[in-house]
N, C-alpha and C positions, 0 to 999 in steps of 0.2 A: 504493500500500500504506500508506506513513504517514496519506494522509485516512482509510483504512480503518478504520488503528488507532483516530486520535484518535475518529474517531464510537465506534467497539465503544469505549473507553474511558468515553467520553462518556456511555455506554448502562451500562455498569456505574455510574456514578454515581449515575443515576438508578434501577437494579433497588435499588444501596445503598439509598438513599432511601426509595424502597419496602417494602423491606426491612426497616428500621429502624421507618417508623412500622408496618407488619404485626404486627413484635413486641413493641413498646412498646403494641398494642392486642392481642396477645396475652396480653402479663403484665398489664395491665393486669384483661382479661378472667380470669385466674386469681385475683384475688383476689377479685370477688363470687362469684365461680363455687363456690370455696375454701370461702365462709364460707357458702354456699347448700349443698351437699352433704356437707361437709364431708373430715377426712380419707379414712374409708369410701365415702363416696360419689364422691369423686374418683379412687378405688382402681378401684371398679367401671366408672368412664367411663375410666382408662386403658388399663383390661384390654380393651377394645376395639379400640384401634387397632393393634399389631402386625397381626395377621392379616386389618385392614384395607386397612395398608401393601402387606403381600404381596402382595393382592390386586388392590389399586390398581397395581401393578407390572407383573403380571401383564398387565392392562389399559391397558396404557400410557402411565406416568409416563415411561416411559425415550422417547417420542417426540419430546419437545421437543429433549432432543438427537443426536435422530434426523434430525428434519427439520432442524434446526438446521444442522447439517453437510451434509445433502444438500442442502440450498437454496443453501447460502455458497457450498460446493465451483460447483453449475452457474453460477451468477452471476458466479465467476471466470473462468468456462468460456464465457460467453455464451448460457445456457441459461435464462435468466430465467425465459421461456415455462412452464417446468416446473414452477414454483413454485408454480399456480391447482391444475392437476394433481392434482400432491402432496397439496397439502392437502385439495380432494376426497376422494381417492382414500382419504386418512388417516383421516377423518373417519366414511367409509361401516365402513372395516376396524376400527378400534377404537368406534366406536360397537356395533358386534354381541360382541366381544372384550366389552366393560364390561356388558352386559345380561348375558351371562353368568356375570361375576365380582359383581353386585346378586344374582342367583338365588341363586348360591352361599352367598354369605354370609348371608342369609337364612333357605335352606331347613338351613343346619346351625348356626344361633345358636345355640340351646340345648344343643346334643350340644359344640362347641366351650368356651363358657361355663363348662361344667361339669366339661368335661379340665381348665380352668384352675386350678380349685378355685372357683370361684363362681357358678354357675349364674345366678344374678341377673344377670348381665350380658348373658345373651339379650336383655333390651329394648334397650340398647344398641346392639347387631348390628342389629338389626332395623329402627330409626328411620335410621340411619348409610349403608344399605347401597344406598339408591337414589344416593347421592353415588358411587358406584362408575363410575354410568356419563356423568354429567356432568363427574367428574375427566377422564376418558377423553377425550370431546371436546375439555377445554380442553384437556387437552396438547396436543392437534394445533393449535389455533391459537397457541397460545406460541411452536411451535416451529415457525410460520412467521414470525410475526413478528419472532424471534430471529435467526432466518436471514438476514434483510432488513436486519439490525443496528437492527430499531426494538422497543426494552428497554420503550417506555414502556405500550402494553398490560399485558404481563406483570406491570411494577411496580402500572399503579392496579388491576388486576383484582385483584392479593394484598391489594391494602389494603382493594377494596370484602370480599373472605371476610372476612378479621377483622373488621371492624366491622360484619357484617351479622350473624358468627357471638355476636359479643359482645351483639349487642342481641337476635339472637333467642334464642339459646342460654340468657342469663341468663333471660329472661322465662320460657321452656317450663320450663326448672328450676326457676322460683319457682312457679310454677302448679301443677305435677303434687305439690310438697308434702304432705304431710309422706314420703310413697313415696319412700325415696332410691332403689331400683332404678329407677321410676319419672321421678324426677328426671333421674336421669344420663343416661336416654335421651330425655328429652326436650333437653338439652344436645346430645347426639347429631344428634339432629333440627335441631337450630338449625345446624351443621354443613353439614347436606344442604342447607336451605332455601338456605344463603351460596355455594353452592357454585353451586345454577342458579340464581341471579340473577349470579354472577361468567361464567359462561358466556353467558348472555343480553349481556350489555357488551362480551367479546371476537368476537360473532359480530356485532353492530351497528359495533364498531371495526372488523369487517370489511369492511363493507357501504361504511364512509363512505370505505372507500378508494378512489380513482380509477371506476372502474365500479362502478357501486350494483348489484353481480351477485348475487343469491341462491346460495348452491349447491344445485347441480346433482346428483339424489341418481339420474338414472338413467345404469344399469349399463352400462359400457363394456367389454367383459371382457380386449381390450388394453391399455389404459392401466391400467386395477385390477391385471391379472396382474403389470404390469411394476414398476407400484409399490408394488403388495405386497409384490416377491420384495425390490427397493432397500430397501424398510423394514424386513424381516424383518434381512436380513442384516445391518445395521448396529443394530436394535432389540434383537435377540434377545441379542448378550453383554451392551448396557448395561439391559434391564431384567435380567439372570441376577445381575448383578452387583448392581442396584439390589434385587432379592430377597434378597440374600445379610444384611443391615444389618435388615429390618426379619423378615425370618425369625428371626433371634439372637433378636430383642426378643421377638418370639412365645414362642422356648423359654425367653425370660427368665421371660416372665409366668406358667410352667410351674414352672422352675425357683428364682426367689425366694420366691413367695408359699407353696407346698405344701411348700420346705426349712427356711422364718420359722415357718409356722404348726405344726410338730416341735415348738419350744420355746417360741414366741412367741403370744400372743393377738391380734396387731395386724398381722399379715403384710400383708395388703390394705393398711390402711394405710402402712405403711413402705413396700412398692413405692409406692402411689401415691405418697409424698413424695419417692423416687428418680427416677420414670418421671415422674412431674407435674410436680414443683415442680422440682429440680435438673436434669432436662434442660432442661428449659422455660429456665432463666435460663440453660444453657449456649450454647442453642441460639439464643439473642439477638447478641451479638457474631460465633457462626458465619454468620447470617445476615448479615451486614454484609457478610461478603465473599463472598455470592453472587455478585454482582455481578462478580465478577474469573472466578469459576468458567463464569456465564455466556456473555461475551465469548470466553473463551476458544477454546472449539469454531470458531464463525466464524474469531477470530483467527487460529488455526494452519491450521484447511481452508482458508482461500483466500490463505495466504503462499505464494509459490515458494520453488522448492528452496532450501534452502540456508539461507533465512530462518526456518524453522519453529521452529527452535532458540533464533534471538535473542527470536521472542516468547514461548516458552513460558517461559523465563527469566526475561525483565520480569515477565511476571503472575506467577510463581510467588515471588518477589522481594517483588512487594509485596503479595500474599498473606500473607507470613510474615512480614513487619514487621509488617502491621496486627493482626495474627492475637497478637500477641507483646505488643501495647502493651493490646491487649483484655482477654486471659489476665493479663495483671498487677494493669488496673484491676478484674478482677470478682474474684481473690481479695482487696484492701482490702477494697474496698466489700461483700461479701458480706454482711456482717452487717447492714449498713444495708439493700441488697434485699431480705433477709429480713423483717426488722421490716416497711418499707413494703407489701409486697408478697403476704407471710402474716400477717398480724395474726391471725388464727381461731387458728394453731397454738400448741401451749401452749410452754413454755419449755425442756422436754425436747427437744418437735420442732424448735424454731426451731435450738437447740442442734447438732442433729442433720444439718438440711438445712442450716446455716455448715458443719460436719466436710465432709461429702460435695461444695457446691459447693468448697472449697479445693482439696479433693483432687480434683478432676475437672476444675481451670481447666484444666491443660495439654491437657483434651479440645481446646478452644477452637481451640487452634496446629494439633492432629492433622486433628480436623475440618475447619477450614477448606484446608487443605492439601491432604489426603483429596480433596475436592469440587472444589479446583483442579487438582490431579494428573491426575485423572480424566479430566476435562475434556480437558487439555493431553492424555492417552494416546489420549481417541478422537479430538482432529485430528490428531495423530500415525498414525492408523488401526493402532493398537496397540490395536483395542477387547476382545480378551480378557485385558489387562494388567491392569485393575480387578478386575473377578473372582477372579482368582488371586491378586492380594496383598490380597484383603479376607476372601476362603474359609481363607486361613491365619490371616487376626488374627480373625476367628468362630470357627474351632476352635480357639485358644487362650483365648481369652474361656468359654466353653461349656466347657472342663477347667478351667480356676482357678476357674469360679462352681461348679462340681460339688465342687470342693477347700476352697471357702474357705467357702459359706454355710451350709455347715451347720454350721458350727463355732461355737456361743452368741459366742466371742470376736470375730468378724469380723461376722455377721450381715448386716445390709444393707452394710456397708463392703466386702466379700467383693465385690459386684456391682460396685460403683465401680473395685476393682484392677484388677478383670477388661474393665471396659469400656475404660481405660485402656492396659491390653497388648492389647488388640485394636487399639484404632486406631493404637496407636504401629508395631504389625507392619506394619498396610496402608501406614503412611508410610514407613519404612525401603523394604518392595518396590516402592513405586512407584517412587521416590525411583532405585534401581536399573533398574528397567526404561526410565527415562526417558534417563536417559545411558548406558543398555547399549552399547559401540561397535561392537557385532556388528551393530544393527541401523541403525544411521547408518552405517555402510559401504556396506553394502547397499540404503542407499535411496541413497547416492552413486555405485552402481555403473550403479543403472538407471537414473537422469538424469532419473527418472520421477514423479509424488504418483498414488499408486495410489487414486483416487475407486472407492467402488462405485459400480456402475452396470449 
């Protein structure tokens, strides 16, 4: 068990890694992007991604720590053998799952777009939307490779999207000019393009492993059956859960832009400088400690009894130190990110995006926490515990923005409170759920780690 750890630790270091440069070529990527579409135009390429989220969820984001866990748990088990399987079997099932969620978001771009308040963001939907079902694949190789405790796929495939999104994305944006609708979806585009060439690498990283095997795409319908039903049932609360976070954002994009634009001329814009630029820099130091988030699932599924506790602990531990020294250096420095980072914005906005990251570093602690928690709940096989403490801080998030944005004095600051009482709630219940002793009794009584299977 301790070689286990140190590699899964080992393997967080390097998702960190990964991690780190994805998002330092993420921001990096926001500022031509920034000064190419500008604030409006960034507005209109944000307003895409919520209900792309959903989507992509729908489709299987939630597999990697799906497989993730079912791999670790049989490899503890002596079930190695079922790993090839798996991932098979994962690949025929959400590959057909993600062609359907491409249909979807395509054939209602415009009708969506226009609920938003900007219909211009149909091009958007529509360039974006074949990414749906190549997301979809790569989760299922992630989340064997994960399972196996080898992080390093995962980390260079994220690094090849950003940087292939950054080169393509800025180019189709500069092309499709002076068109900021136009633009934004071709930025879109550059998305899709990063996304199957990141999958073309994880499926080659597959190949060069031990048997140079192709997979094998005909139908078995008992081993399909059987691992469908193992993936459903472990899949289905953490993408229900994984909907619950980018769902919000959806009725964000509802709810800020069409309560801004009552008194304000600039609503699109302001969201996009809350949704663009302030998560984008929050979501940098979150991403550091993927990597803790990651490990963890393997970690806790293949400890014995008795042990699951001591490792959920350590990673949660150094989760919230790292998480703490982060949130401190991004409220200094914020102003200094700003200037570097948005230069295009005027001195009002810059202004504006310092007020919002300030207030929103203690995202950083919640977030990372949040994603560790998680994590730690589904080896715990407590997988409807995320759900339920994240649906509570969503419907508090969703009443305080309904309370506070439309209020001229609050405005876009209204959205940041509320984003903040949301994830603070989901960390308090998890937080709870996690050393609940009704249910460590109970897994003490039956002497048992209750694997689906």
């Amino acid at each position: 068990m301790e070689k286990i750890s140190k590699k899964l630790y080992g393997g967080a270091f390097v998702l960190a890694i990964g991690a780190l440069i994805s998002k330092v070529l993420g921001a990096v990527y926001r500022v031509p992007l920034t000064n190419v579409l500008g604030s409006e135009g960034l507005g209109l390429y944000q307003m895409i991604f919520p209900i792309y989220c959903v989507l992509l969820e729908f489709s299987g984001v939630g597999v990697p720590s799906a497989l993730s866990k079912m791999i670790a748990s049989d490899e503890s088990e002596n079930k190695a053998q079922n790993a090839k399987n798996l991932l098979i079997n994962a690949v025929k099932l959400f590959l057909l799952i993600g062609s359907v969620g491409t249909l979807l978001m395509a054939g209602l771009s415009y009708f969506i777009a226009k609920a938003q308040g900007n219909y211009k963001a149909f091009i958007g939907y529509i360039f974006l939307s074949p990414s749906i079902i190549a997301v979809s694949v790569i989760s299922c190789f992630r989340g064997y490779f994960q399972g196996k405790a080898n992080m390093k796929p995962t980390a260079i495939s994220q690094v090849i999207e950003q940087a292939l999104k950054l080169v393509f994305g800025l180019f189709l944006a500069y092309i499709f000019l002076p068109n900021i609708p136009l633009s934004a979806g071709g930025a879109a585009l550059g998305v899709t393009l990063s996304e199957i060439i990141s999958l073309l690498f994880l499926y080659l990283a597959y190949k060069r492993q031990g048997k140079k095997e192709k997979i094998n795409f005909a139908y078995d319908k008992s081993t399909f059956k059987k691992d469908a039903k193992r993936l459903a049932k472990i899949t289905l609360p953490i993408t229900l859960c994984g909907i619950a976070l980018p769902l919000s954002q959806f009725i964000d994009s509802f709810i800020i832009v069409n309560a801004l634009n009552v008194y304000r001329s600039d609503g699109t814009a302001l969201y996009g400088m809350f949704s663009g630029a302030v998560n984008t820099i929050i979501s940098l130091p979150v991403a550091l400690c993927y990597g803790l988030a990651a490990v963890a699932i393997p970690l806790v599924s293949s400890a014995k009894i008795g042990k699951e506790n001591k490792s959920a602990s350590k990673t949660l531990a150094l989760t919230f130190f790292s998480s703490l020294i982060f949130a401190f250096g991004l409220y200094l420095f914020s102003p200094l990110a700003v200037r570097i980072l948005f230069p295009s914005f005027s001195a009002a906005q810059k202004e504006t995006t310092v007020s919002l990251i300030r207030l929103c570093s203690a995202n950083v602690i919640f977030l990372s926490m949040i994603q560790t928690q998680n994590a730690v709940l589904i080896g715990l096989n407590k997988l409807y515990s995320p759900l339920i403490s994240l649906s509570f801080g969503v419907t508090a998030k969703i009443i305080i923005e309904i309370l506070l944005i439309p209020n001229p004095a609050y405005n876009v600051y209204g959205a940041a409170v509320a984003q903040i009482a949301c994830y603070f709630i989901s960390v308090l219940i998890n937080f709870i759920m996690i050393v609940n002793p009704k249910v460590k009794n109970a897994v003490k009584k039956t002497g048992y780690r209750e694997y689906v299977g």
